[in-house]
TORPA-556076 format. One record per residue (C-alpha): residue number from 0; x, y, z. Coordinates in Angstrom, 3 decimals. Last residue first. Example, Ala and Ser with C-alpha at 12.3 -4.5 7.8 and 13.67 -1.06 7.14 Angstrom:
2
REC resi        x        y        z
REC    1   13.670   -1.060    7.140
REC    0   12.300   -4.500    7.800
//
This chain:
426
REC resi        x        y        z
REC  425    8.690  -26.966   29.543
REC  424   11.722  -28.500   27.337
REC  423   14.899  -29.183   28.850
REC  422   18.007  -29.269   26.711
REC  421   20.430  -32.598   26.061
REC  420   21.131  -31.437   22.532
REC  419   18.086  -34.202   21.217
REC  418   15.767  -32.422   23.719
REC  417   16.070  -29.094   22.124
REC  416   15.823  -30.136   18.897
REC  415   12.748  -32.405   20.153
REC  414   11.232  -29.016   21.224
REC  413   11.663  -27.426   18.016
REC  412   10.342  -29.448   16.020
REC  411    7.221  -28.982   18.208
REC  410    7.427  -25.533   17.809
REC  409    7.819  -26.291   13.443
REC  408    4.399  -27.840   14.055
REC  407    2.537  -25.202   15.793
REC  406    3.494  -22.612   13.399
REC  405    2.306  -24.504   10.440
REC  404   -1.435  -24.528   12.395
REC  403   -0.841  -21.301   12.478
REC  402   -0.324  -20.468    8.899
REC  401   -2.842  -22.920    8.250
REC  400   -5.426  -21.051   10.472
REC  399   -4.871  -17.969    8.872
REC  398   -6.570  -17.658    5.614
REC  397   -8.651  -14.824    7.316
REC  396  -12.261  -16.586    6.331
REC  395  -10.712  -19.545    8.395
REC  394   -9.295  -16.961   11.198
REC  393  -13.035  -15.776   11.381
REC  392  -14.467  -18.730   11.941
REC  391  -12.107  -19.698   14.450
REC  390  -12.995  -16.021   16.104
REC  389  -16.891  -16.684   15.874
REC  388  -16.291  -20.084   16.802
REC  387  -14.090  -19.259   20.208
REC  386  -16.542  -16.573   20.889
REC  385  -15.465  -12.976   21.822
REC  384  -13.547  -11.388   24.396
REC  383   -9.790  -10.507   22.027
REC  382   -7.891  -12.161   24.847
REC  381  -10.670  -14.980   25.155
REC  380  -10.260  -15.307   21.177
REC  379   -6.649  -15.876   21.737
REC  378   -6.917  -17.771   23.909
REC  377   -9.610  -20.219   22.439
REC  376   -7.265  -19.978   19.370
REC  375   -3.630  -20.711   20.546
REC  374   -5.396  -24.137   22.598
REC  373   -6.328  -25.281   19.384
REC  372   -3.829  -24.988   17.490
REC  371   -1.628  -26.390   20.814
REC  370   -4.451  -29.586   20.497
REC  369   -4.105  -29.566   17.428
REC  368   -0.345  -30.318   17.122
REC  367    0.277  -31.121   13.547
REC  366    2.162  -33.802   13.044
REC  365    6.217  -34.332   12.574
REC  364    7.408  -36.901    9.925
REC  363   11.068  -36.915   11.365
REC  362   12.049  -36.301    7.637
REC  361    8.791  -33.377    7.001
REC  360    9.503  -31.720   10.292
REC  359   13.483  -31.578   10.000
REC  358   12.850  -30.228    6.485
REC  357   10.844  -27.666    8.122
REC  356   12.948  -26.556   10.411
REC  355   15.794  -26.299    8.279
REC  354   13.931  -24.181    5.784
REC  353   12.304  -21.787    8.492
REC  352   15.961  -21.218   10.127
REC  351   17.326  -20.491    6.381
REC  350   14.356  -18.078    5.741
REC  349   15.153  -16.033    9.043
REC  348   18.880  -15.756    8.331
REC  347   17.693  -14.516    4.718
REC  346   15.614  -12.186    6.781
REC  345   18.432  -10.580    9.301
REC  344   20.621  -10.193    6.189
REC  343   17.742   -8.364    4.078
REC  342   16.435   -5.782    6.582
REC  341   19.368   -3.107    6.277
REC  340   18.735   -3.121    2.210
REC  339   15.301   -2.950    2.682
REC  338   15.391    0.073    5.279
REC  337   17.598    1.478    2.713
REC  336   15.420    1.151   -0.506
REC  335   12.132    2.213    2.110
REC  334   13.821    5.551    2.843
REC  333   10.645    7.230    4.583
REC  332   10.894   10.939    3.882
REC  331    7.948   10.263    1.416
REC  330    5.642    9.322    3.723
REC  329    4.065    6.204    3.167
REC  328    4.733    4.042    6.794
REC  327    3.174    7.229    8.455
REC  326    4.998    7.787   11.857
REC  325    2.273    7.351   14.806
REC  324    4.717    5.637   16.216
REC  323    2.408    2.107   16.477
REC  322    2.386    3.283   12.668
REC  321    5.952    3.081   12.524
REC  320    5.847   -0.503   14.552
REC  319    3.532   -1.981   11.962
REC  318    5.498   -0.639    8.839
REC  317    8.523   -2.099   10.148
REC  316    7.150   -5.556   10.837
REC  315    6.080   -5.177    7.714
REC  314    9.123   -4.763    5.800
REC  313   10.491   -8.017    8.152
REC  312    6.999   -9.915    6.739
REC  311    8.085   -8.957    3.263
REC  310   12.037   -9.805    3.597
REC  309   10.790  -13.226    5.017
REC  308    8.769  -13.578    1.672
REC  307   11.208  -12.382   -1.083
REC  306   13.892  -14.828    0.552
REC  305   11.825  -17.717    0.079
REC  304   11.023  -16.892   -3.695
REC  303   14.689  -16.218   -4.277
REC  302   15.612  -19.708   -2.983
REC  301   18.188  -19.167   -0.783
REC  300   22.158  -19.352   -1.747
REC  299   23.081  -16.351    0.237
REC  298   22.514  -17.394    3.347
REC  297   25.115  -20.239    3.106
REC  296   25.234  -23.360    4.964
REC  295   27.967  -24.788    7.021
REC  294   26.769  -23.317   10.580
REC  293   23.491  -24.290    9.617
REC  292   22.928  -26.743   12.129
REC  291   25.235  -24.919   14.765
REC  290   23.430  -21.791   14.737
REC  289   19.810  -23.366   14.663
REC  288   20.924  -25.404   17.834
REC  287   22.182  -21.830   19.626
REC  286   19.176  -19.787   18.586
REC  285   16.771  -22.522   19.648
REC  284   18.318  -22.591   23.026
REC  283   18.469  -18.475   23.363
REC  282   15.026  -18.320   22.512
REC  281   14.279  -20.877   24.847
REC  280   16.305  -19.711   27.870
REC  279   14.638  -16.258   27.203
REC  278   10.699  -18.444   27.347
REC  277   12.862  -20.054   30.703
REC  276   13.384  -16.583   32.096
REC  275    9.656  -15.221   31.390
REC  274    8.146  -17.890   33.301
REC  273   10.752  -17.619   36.158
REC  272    9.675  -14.132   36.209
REC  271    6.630  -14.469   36.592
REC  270    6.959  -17.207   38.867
REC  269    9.199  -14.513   40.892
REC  268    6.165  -12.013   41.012
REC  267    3.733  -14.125   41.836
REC  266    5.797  -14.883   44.604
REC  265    7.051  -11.201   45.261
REC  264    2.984  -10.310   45.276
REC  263    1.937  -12.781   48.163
REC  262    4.415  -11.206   50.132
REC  261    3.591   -7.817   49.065
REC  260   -0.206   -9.269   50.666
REC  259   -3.262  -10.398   48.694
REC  258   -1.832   -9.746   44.912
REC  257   -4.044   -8.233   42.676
REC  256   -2.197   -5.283   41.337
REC  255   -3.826   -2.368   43.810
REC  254   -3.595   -5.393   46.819
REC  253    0.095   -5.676   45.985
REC  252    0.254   -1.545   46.253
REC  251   -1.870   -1.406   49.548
REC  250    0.657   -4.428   51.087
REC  249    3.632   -2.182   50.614
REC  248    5.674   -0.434   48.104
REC  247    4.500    2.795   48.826
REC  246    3.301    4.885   45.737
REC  245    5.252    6.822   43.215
REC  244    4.334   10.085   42.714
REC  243    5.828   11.788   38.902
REC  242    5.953   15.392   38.270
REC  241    3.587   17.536   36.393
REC  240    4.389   20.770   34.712
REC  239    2.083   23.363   33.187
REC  238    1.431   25.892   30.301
REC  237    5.585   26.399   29.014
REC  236    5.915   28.469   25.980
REC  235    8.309   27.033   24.154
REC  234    9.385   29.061   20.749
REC  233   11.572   27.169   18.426
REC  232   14.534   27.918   15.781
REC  231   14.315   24.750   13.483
REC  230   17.212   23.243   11.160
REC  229   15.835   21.286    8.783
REC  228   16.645   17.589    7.254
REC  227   13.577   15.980    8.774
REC  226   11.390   19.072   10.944
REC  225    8.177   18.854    8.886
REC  224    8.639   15.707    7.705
REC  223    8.264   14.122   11.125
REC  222    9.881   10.712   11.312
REC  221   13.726   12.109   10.950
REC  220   15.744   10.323    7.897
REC  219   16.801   13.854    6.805
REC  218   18.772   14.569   10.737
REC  217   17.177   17.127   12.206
REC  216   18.971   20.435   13.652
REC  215   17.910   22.574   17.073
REC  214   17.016   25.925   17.928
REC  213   15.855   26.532   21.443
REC  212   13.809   29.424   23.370
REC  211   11.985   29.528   26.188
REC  210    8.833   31.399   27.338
REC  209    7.873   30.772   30.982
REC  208    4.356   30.576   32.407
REC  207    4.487   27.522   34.253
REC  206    8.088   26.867   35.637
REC  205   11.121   26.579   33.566
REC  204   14.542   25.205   35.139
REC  203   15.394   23.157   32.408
REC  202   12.830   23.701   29.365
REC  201   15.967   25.087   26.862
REC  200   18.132   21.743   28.015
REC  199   14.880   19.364   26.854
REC  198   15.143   21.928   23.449
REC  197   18.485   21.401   22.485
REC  196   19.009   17.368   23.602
REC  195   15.868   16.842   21.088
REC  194   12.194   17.294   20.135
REC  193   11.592   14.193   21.662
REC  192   14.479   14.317   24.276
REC  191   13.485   12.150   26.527
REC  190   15.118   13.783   29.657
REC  189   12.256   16.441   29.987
REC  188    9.199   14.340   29.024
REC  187    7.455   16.513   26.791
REC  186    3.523   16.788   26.357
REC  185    2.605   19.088   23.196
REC  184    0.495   21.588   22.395
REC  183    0.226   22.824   19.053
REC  182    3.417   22.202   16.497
REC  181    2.667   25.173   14.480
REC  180    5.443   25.834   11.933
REC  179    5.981   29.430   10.542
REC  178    5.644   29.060    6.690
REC  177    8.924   27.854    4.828
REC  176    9.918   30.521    2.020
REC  175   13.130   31.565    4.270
REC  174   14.413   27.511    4.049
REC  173   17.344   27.208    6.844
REC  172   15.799   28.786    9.648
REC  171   12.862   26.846    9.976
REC  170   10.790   28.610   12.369
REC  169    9.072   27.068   15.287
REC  168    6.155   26.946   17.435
REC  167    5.331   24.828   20.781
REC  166    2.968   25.033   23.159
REC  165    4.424   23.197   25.969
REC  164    3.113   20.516   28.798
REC  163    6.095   20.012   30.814
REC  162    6.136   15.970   32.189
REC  161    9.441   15.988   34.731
REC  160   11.742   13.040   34.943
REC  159   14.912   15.569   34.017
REC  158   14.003   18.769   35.851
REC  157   11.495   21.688   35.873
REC  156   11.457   23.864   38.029
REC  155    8.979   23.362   41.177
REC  154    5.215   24.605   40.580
REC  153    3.779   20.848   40.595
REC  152    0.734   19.151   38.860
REC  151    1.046   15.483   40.351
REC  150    1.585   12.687   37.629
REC  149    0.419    9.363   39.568
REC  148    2.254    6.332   39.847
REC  147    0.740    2.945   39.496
REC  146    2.966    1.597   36.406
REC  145    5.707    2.911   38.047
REC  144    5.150    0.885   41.097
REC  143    5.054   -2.082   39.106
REC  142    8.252   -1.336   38.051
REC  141   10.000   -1.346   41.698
REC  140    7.862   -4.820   41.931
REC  139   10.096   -5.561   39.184
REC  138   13.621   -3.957   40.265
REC  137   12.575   -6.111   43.608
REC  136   11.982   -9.640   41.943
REC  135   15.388   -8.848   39.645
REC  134   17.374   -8.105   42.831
REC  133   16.387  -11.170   44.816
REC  132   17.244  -13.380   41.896
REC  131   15.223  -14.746   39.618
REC  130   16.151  -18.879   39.079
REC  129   16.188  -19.263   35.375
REC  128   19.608  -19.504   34.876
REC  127   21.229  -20.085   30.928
REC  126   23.931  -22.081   30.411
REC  125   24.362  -21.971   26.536
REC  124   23.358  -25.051   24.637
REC  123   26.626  -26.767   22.733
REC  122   25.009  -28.525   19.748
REC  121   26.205  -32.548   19.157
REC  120   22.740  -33.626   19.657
REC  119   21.843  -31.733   16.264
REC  118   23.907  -33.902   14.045
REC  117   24.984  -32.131   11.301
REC  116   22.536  -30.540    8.851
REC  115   22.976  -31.165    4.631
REC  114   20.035  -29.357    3.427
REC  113   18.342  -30.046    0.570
REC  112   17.212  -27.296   -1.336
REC  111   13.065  -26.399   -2.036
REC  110   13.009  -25.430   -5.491
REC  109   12.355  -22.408   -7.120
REC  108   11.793  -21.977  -10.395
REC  107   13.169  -20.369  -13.916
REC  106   11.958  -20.241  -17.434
REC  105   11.750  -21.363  -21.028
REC  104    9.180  -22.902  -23.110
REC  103    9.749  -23.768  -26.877
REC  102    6.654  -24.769  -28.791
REC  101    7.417  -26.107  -32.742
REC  100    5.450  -25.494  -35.243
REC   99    8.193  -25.136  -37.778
REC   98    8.767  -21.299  -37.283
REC   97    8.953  -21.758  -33.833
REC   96    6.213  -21.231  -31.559
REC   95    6.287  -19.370  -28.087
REC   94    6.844  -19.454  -24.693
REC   93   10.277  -17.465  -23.483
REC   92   11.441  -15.726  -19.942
REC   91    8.578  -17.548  -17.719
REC   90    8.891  -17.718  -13.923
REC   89    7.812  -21.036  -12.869
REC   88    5.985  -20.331   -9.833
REC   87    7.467  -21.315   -6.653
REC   86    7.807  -23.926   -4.352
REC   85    8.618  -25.832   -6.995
REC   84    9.385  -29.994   -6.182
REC   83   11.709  -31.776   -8.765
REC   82   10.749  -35.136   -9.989
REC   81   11.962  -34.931  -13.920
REC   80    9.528  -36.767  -15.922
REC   79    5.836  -35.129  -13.928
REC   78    6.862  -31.813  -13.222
REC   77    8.308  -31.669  -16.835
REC   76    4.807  -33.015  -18.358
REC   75    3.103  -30.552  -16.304
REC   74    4.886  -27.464  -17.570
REC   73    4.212  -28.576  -20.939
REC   72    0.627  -29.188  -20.813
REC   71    0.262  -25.509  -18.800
REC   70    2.873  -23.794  -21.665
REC   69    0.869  -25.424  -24.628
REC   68   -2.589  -24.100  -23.001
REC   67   -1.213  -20.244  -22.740
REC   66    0.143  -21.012  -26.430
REC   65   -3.398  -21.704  -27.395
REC   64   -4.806  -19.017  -25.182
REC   63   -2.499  -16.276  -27.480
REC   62   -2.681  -17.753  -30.628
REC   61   -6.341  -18.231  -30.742
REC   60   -7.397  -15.425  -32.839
REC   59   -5.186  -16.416  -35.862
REC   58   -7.054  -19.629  -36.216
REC   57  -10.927  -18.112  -35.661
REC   56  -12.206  -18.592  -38.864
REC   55  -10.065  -20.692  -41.242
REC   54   -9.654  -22.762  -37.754
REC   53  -13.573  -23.184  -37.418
REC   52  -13.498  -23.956  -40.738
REC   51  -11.220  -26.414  -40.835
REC   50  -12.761  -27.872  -37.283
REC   49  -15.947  -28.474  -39.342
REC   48  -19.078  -26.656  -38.149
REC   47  -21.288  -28.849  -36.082
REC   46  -21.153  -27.123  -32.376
REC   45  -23.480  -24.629  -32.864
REC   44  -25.611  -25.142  -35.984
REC   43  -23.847  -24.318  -39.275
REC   42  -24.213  -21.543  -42.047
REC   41  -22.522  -18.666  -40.015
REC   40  -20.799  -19.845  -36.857
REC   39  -21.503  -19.545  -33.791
REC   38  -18.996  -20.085  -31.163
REC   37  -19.207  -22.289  -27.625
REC   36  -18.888  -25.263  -29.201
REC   35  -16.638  -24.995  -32.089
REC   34  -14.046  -23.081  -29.234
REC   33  -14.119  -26.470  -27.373
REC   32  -13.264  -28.434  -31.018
REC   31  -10.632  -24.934  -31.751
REC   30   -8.620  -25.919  -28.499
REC   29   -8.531  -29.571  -29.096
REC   28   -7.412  -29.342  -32.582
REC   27   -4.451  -26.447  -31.674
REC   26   -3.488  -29.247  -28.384
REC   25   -3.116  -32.057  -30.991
REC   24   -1.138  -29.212  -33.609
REC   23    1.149  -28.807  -30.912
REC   22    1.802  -32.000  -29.985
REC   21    2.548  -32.906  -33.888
REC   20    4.754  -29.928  -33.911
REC   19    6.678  -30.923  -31.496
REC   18    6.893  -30.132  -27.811
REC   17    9.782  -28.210  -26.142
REC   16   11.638  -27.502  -22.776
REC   15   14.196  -25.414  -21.022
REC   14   14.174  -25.089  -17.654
REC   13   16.303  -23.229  -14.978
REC   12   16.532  -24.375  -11.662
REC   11   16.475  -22.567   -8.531
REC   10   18.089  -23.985   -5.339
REC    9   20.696  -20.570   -4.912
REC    8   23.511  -23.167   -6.498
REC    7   21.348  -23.278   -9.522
REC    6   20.548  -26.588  -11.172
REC    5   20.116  -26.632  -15.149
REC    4   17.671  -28.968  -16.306
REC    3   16.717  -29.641  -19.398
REC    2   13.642  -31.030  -21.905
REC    1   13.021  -33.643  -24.584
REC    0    8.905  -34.240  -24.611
//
């Protein structure tokens, strides 16, 4: 079974491959001895017609599964002689027969590359402090405090910081056929600039019962339709205003949070911190060891199949966080083309860190943590309140389980990464 290879710098490799006539006419006689079985045919009993009449019957009706079966024998017979690993399907660009009964088979795949990585103890890990500081314990408790304030209805003009709660209409000025836009009530946090600088400057001053005016311009990549790529002269008339009440920062507010005493609170408070410092330190860690391993690797020679994916879950990412908007992913003033375009760097970077940590895990021979799988899913399911087999069950049904379970093991790479440039791991 002669075939060739052609390696791709991008880790794909083109094949070219054949089997002869007598091959092909051995897979033809198989084909038509399972079709003898299954078909009736006039003047025999099932399954005792002669294969040349079975093939004077059904020959030119086959053509299309037999070549089907030629490309699966031949596709395993290369897999098998030349030792390369897909991790993609073969994509076909020829599979057919010759004139002479010959099959030709011709296509690309993607293989997994091998990576050339310098010595990981040799990365430089960025000092990184995980100690809060005074400051950063009070700006928190300072944000806790947010979180319990209260919006007061007040009769003062409104300022920067103030909630005005607005009916809103509008004309588009630039498109006389538009129909008068109805925006309903909305809640506006002067400063914020939702509807924009122009109409947050219009509501300064206002108290309950003014009409304002503003006109303002939208850019064409704006999330509303309504108001992308218009100019819009509104009216704002303002219903009521509430302004933000912060509460003491005392031992009431640590009690309100579940803290005993604001004592007790700035300690739970500085472990939280410290927490969240050292998960930063982390990032930052893995970022700096990833950076030096592949700092003589190119991007841009990634297995298209590899790259396809991370671009994907970055597209998705998107999609999520519009809808978290309450922007609708499938609106047509969404530029999807662009968003791509902007999204593929940061994902090819993405697929090269997956592809070094997972060689990393299949030469050091990493397990699977189960124990962290494990531990992921009974919180997760005591996040979500429901039974720890219900929600394993339902990850299995999900197809999720070895996604996380993959997870899990390129962490643990990461941790001896960490270790091996002199890092601490928690």
């Amino acid at each position: 079974m002669p075939f060739e290879l052609n390696r791709r710098p991008d880790s794909t490799v083109e094949i070219s491959a054949h089997l002869a006539p007598d091959a092909v006419e051995e897979e033809r006689t198989a084909l038509l001895r399972e079709l003898r079985r299954r078909v009736r045919i006039p003047g025999f009993r099932p399954g005792k017609a002669p294969i040349a009449v079975v093939r004077a019957r059904l020959g030119g009706e086959i053509d299309e599964d037999l070549e089907e079966r030629l490309a699966r024998r031949l596709w395993h017979e290369v897999l098998s002689e030349s030792g390369i690993e897909p991790i993609s399907d073969l994509r076909l660009s020829r599979a057919g027969l010759d004139d002479d009964g010959t099959f030709r088979m011709e296509g690309i795949v993607d293989v997994r590359p091998e990576l050339e990585l310098p010595d990981p103890a040799e990365a430089d890990l960025p000092d990184f402090s995980v100690e809060p500081s005074n400051e950063e314990v009070d700006e928190e408790i300072e944000r806790l405090a947010e979180q319990q304030a209260t919006w007061e209805p007040t009769e003062e003009p409104a300022e920067d910081g103030v909630i005005a709660e607005v009916t809103v209409t509008g004309t588009v000025t630039d498109d006389p056929d538009a129909e008068l836009l109805d925006l309903g009530e909305l809640t506006l946090l002067i400063g914020r600039e939702t509807l924009g600088k122009e109409v947050d400057a219009a509501l300064q001053g206002a108290v309950p019962g003014d009409v304002r005016e503003a006109e303002a311009t939208y850019p064409d990549d704006h999330p509303d339709p309504r108001l992308a790529g218009h100019t819009v002269a509104f009216q704002l008339e303002v219903k009521a205003l509430r302004r933000k009440v912060l509460p003491e920062i005392d031992d009431e507010l640590a009690k309100s949070v579940g803290a005993e005493t604001l004592d007790d609170l700035r300690e739970k408070v500085r472990t939280a911190l410290e927490g969240r410092k050292k998960a930063e330190r982390r990032t930052a860690w893995r970022r700096a060891i990833l950076d030096h391993l592949e700092k003589d690797l190119d991007p841009a020679n990634l297995p298209p199949s590899i790259v396809e994916a991370a671009l994907k879950d970055a597209l998705d990412g998107v999609a999520f966080k519009m809808v978290m908007q309450g922007i609708d992913p499938g609106s047509e003033s969404i530029d999807w083309q662009r968003i791509a375009t902007e999204a593929e760097p940061g994902a090819r970077k993405s697929a090269l860190d997956r592809l070094v940590l997972e060689q990393l895990a299949a030469e050091w021979k990493i397990p699977v943590p189960e124990e962290d799988v494990e531990a992921y899913i009974r919180q997760e399911a005591a996040r979500q309140g429901v039974p720890l087999g219900e929600h394993r069950a339902r990850l299995e049904a999900e197809g999720r389980l070895p996604g996380i379970r993959h997870a899990a093991r390129l962490t643990k790479v990461v941790d001896r990464l960490i270790e091996l440039a002199g890092g601490e791991v928690e």
